[in-house]
C-alpha positions in Angstrom: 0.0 0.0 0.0 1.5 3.7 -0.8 0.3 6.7 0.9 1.1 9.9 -0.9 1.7 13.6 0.2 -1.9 15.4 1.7 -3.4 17.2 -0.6 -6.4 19.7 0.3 -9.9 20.2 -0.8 -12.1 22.9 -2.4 -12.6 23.8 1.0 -9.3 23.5 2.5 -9.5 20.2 4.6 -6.5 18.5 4.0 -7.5 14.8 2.9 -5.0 11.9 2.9 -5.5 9.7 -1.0 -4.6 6.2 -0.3 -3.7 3.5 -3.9 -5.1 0.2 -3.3 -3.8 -1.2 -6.3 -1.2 -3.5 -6.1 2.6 -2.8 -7.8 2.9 -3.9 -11.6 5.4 -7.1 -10.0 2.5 -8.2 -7.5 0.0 -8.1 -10.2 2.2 -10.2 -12.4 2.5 -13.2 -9.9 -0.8 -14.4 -9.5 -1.4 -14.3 -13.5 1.2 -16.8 -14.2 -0.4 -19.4 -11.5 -3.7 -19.2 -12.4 -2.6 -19.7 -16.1 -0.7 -22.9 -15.3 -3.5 -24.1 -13.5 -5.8 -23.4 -16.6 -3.4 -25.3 -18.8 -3.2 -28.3 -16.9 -6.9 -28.6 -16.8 -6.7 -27.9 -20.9 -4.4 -31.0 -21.0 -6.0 -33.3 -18.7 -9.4 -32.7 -20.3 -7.7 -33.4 -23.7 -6.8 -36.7 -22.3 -9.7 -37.7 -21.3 -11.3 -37.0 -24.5 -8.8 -38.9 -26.1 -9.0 -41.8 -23.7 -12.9 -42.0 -23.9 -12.4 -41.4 -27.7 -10.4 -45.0 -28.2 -11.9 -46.8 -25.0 -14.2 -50.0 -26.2 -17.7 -49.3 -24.9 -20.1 -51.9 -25.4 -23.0 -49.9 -27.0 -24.2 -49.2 -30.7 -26.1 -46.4 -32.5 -29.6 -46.7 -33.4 -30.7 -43.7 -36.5 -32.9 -43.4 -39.2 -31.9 -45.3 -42.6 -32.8 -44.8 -45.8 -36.4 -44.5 -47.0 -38.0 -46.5 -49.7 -41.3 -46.3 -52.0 -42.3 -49.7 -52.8 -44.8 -48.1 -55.6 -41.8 -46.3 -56.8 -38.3 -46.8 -58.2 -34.9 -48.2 -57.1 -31.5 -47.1 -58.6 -29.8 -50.8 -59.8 -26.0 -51.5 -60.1 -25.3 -49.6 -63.2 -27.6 -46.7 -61.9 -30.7 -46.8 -64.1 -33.8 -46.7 -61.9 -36.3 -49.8 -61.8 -39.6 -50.7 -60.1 -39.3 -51.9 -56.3 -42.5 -54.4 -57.2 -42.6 -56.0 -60.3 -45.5 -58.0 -61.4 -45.5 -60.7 -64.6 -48.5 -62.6 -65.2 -51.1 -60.3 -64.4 -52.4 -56.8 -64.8 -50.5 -53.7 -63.7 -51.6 -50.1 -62.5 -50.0 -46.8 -62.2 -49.8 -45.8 -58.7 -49.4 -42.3 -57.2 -48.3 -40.9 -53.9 -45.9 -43.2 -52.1 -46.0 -46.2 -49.9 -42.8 -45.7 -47.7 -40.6 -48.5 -45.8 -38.8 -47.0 -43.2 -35.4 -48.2 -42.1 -33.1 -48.1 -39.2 -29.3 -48.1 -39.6 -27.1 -49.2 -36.8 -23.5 -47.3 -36.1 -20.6 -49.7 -34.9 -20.2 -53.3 -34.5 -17.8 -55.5 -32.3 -15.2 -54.7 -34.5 -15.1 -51.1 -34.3 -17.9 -49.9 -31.6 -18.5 -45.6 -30.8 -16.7 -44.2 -29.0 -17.9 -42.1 -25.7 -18.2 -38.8 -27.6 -20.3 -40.6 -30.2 -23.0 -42.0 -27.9 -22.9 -38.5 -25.8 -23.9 -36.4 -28.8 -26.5 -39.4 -29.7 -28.2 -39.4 -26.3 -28.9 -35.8 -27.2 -30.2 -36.5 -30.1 -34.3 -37.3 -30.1 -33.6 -39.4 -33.5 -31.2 -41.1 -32.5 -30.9 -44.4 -29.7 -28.2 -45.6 -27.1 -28.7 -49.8 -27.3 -26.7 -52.2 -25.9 -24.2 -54.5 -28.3 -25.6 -57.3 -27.4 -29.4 -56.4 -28.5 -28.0 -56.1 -32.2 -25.1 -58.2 -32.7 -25.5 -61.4 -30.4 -22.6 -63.0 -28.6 -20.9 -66.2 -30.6 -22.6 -64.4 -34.0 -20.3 -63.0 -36.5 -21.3 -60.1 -39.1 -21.2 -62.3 -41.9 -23.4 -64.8 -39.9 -26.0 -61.4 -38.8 -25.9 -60.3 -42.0 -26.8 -64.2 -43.5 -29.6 -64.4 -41.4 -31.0 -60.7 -42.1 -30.7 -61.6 -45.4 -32.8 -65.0 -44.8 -35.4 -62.6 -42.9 -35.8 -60.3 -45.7 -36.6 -63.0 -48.4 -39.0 -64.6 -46.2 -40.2 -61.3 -45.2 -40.8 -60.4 -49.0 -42.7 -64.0 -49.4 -45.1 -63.6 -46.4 -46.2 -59.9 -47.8 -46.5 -61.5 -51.1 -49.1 -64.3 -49.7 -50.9 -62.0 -47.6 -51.2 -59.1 -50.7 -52.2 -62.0 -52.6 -54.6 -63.7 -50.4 -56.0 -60.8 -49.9 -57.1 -60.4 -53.5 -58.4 -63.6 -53.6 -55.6 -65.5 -55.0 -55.0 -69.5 -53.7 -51.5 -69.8 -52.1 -49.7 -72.9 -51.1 -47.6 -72.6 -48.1 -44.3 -75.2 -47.3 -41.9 -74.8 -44.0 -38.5 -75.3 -45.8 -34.7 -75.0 -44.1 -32.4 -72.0 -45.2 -29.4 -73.3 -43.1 -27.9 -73.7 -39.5 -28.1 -70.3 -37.6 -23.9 -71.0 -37.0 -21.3 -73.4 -36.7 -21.8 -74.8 -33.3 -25.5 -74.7 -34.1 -26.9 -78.7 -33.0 -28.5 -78.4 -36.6 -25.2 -78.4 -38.5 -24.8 -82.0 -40.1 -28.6 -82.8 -39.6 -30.7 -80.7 -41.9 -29.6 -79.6 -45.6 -30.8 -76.2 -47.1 -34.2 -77.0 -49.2 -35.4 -79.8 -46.6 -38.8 -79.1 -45.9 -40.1 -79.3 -42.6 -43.4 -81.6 -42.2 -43.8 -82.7 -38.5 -41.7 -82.4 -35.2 -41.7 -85.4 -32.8 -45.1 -86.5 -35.0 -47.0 -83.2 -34.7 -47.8 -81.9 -38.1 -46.0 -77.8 -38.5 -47.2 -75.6 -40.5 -45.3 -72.3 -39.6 -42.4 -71.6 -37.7 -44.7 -70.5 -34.3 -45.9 -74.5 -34.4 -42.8 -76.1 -34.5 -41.0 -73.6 -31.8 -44.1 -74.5 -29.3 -43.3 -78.1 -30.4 -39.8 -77.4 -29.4 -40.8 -75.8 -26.4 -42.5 -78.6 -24.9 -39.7 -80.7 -25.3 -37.7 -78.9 -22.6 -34.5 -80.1 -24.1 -35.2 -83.2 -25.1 -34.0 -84.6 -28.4 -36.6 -84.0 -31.2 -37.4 -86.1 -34.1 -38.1 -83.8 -36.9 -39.9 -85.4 -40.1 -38.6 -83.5 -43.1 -38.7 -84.2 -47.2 -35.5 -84.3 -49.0 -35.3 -85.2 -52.5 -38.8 -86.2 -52.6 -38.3 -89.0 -49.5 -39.4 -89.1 -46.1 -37.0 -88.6 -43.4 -36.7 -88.8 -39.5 -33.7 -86.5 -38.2 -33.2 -86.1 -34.6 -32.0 -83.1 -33.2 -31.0 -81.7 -29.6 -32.1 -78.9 -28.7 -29.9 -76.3 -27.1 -31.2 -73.8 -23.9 -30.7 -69.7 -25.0 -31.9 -66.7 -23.5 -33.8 -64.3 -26.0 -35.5 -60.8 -25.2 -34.0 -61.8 -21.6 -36.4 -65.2 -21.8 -35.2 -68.4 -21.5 -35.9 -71.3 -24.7 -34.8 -73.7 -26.4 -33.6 -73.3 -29.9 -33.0 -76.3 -32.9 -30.7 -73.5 -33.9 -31.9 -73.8 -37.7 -33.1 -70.7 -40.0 -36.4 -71.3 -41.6 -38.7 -69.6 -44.5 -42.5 -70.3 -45.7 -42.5 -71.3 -49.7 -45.0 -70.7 -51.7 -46.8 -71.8 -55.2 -47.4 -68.7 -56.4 -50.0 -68.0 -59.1 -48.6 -65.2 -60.4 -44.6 -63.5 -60.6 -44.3 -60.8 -58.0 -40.8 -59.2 -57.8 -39.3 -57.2 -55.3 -35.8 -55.6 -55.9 -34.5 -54.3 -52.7 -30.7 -54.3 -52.2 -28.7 -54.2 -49.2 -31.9 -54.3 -46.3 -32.4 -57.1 -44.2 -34.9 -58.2 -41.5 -38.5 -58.5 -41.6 -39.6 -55.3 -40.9 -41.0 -54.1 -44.3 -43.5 -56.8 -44.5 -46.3 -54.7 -44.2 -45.9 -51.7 -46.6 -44.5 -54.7 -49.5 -48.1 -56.0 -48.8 -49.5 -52.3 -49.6 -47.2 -52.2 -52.2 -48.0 -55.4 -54.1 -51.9 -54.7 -53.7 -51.7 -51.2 -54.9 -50.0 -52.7 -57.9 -52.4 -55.4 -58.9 -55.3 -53.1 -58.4 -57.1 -50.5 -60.4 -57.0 -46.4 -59.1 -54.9 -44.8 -56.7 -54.6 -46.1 -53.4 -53.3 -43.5 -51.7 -54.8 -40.7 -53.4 -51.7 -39.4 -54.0 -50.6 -38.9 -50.2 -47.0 -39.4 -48.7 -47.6 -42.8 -46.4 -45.1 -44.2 -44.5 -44.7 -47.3 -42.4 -43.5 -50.4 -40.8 -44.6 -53.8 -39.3 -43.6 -57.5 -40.0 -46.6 -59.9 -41.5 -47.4 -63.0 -42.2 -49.3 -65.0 -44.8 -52.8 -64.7 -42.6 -52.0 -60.8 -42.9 -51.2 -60.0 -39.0 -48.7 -57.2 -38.5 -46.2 -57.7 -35.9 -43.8 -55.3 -34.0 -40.5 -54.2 -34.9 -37.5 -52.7 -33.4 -36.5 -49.2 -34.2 -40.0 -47.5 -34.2 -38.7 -43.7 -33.1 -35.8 -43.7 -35.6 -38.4 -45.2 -38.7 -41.1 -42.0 -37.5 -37.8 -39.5 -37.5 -36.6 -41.0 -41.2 -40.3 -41.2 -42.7 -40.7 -37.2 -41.3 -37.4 -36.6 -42.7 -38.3 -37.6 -46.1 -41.7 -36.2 -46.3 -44.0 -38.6 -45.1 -47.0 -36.9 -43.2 -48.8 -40.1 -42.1 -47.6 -43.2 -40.6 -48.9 -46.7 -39.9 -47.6 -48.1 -37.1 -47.9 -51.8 -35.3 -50.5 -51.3 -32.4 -48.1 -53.6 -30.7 -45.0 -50.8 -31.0 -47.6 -48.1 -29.9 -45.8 -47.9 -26.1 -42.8 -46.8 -27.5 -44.7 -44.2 -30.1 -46.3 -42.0 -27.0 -44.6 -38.9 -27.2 -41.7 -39.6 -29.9 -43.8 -38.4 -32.7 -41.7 -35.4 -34.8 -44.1 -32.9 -35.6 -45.7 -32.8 -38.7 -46.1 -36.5 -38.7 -49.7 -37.9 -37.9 -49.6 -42.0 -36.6 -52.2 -44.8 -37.2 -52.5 -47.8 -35.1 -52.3 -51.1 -37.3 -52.7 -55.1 -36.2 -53.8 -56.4 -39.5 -54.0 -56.2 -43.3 -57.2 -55.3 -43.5 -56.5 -52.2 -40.9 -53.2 -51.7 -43.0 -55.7 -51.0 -46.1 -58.8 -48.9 -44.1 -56.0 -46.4 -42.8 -54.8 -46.2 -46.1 -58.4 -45.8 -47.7 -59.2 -43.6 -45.0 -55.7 -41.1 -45.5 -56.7 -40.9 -49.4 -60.2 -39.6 -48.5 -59.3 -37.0 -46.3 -60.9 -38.7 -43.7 -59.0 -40.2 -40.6 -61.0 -39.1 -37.6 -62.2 -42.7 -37.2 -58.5 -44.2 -37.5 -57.1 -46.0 -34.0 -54.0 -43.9 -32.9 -51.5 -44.7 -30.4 -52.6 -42.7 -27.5 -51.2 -42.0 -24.0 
């Protein structure tokens, strides 16, 4: 502290000024501290980004994939564009509007998972979903074995929209439970059943879809199976053990064998749809394939989108993804939505604005929203409500 020489006032009081403010030198010595001390935190800050940047963490990225018109056009391998649906042996329509599949894409594998920074900027990201490795790439299952048996779902995906479209139209399909392949290596299928065997009975119960023989399974509680299959045009018993698994955190047993439902198709339906797997499109294919084969326009010229798995009988299942497929429909100018009734829990209050949803179980609901949207008229439509 310096006090200078007394000075005096207007009126003459002599008044002492004192400087609080410290020397130049004093000043100078607390800067450099506080700077170091800034630095440091810089550096260990840095690390930690890079640490959590590198660090394995056991999670994958859920966003919206690409969006596809099944009334519309796909770009092929030499990039000319050709229908999605293409129909020989019957009558075709112009269609207008779309029918949207939605799809999900999934960031990171086992090989090469996000990083911490990744899933922090995704957690803040509506669109976007945190899920556990494990829900997407199961443990024991390599990518080229996922991707096999995405691939499997997809054809029998496309098959089971076909039969349900055509069913629906009053076509006669047959139905056969046939054997794509072992689900892996170690699976207690491999050396028992050949691709193309079709499935006819399980310890002497007749099967007609895949939800008979795993009740059949089921049952069994481990025990070794007989399954009756046709190879070649003969008869034959196989016996099979099955192994215990845990799914959706349930425990079953599993043959641990992919299957698809054949059918005798009256008439050629083609769907050209490259690198998608899983099941998921089922419903909107169906849409698709009946919009086709049938005079007018559908949709009346509306943006639909949409999602659901279905089977030959025409009932729409859930799916996984069902906040990123709304997000990616929105995104690509959808403005209505049919959505499993089944999914509906996780569609309360994750609906973007701008994007109206419609409750579906079946077909038949499937085709009323759809008449409904192209009249202008959905105040009667069931909605997934809180």
């Amino acid at each position: 502290m310096c006090l200078r020489h007394p000075r005096t006032t207007a009126e003459g009081t002599p008044v002492t000024s004192i400087d609080s403010t410290p020397p130049a030198r004093a000043r100078g010595a607390v800067a450099p501290r506080r700077t170091v001390a800034g630095i440091w935190a810089l550096v260990v800050a840095l690390i930690a980004l890079v640490v959590l940047t590198f660090l394995p963490t056991g999670y994958v990225i859920e966003q919206p994939g690409p969006v596809y018109d099944t009334i519309g056009g796909v770009e092929d391998a030499d990039g000319e564009i050709t229908p999605l649906i293409s129909v020989k042996g019957a009558e075709t329509y112009e269609t207008s509007g779309s029918l949207d599949l939605t799809t999900v894409q999934v960031v990171g594998n086992r090989e090469r998972t996000p990083s911490w920074f990744e899933l922090a900027l995704a957690w803040l990201d509506g669109s976007r979903a945190v899920v556990p490795i494990d829900s997407v790439f199961p443990a024991g299952q390599t990518s080229e074995q996922r991707e096999e048996q995405n691939t499997a779902m997809m054809v029998d995906s496309q098959a089971e929209a076909t039969a349900a479209a055509l069913t629906e139209l009053g076509y006669d399909v047959g139905a056969r439970l046939e054997v794509v392949g072992p689900t892996g290596d170690d699976s207690p299928a491999v050396g028992v059943v050949e691709e193309g065997d079709v499935v006819l009975a399980a310890d002497g119960q007749e099967v007609a879809d895949v939800d008979e023989l795993k009740s059949v399974v089921a049952a069994g509680e481990g025990d070794p199976l007989t399954l009756t299959v046709e190879r070649d045009g003969e008869r034959r018993d196989l016996e099979i053990t099955p192994e215990e698994a845990t799914i959706d955190g349930e425990r079953t047993w599993l043959i641990g064998v992919y299957l698809t439902t054949a059918f005798d198709f009256p008439i050629d339906v083609s769907i050209r749809l490259d690198d998608v797997g899983g099941p998921s499109a089922g419903t909107m294919f169906a849409l698709g394939i009946i919009d086709t084969l049938t005079p007018g326009e559908m949709t009346g010229g509306e943006e639909i989108a949409g999602t659901g798995t279905i089977d030959a009988a025409g009932t729409v299942g859930p799916i996984g993804g069902i906040r990123q497929k709304l997000h990616g429909a929105r995104d690509a100018g959808a403005e209505f939505f049919l959505a499993p009734a089944s999914n509906c829990d996780e569609v309360v209050g994750h609906v973007p604005d701008g994007l109206q949803v419609f409750s579906i179980e079946t077909l038949d609901d499937a085709l009323t929203s759809v008449d409904a949207i192209a009249a202008g008229d959905t105040g009667d439509l069931a909605t997934c409500s809180g």
